[in-house]
N, C-alpha and C positions, 0 to 999 in steps of 0.2 A: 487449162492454163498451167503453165511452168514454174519454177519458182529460179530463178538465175543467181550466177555464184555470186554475184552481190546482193542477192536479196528484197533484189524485187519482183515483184510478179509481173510477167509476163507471156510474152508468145513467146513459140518455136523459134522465129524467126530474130526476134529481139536475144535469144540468148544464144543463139548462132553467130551475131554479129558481136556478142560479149564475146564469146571466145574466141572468136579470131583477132578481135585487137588483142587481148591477152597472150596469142601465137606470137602476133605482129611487135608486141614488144618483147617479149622474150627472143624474138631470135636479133633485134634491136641492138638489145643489152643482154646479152648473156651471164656475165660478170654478177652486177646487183639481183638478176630472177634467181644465181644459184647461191647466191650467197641470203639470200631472202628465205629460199628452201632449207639450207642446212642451218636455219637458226628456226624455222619452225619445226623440221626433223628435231632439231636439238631439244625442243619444248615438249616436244610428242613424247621422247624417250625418257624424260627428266619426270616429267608426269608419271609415266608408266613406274617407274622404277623407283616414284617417290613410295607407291602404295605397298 
């Protein structure tokens, strides 16, 4: 068993069809997935460079 990027447990094949909706909406909306990224980028580095 797998453990898929939402966290639940399952098959190969159930976290194969998580990440293609996941492809399917990022190339959807481009816009809010990178602006979604550069604000958890933002939290990664804020983190790192709090210690």
């Amino acid at each position: 068993m797998f453990v898929s990027i939402l966290g639940l447990v399952g098959d190969p094949a159930t976290t194969a069809e998580t990440l293609t909706q996941i492809k399917t909406v990022a190339r959807e909306n481009p816009l809010p997935v990178a602006a979604f990224g550069a604000f958890v980028a933002g939290v990664v580095i804020g983190r790192l460079s709090a210690r």
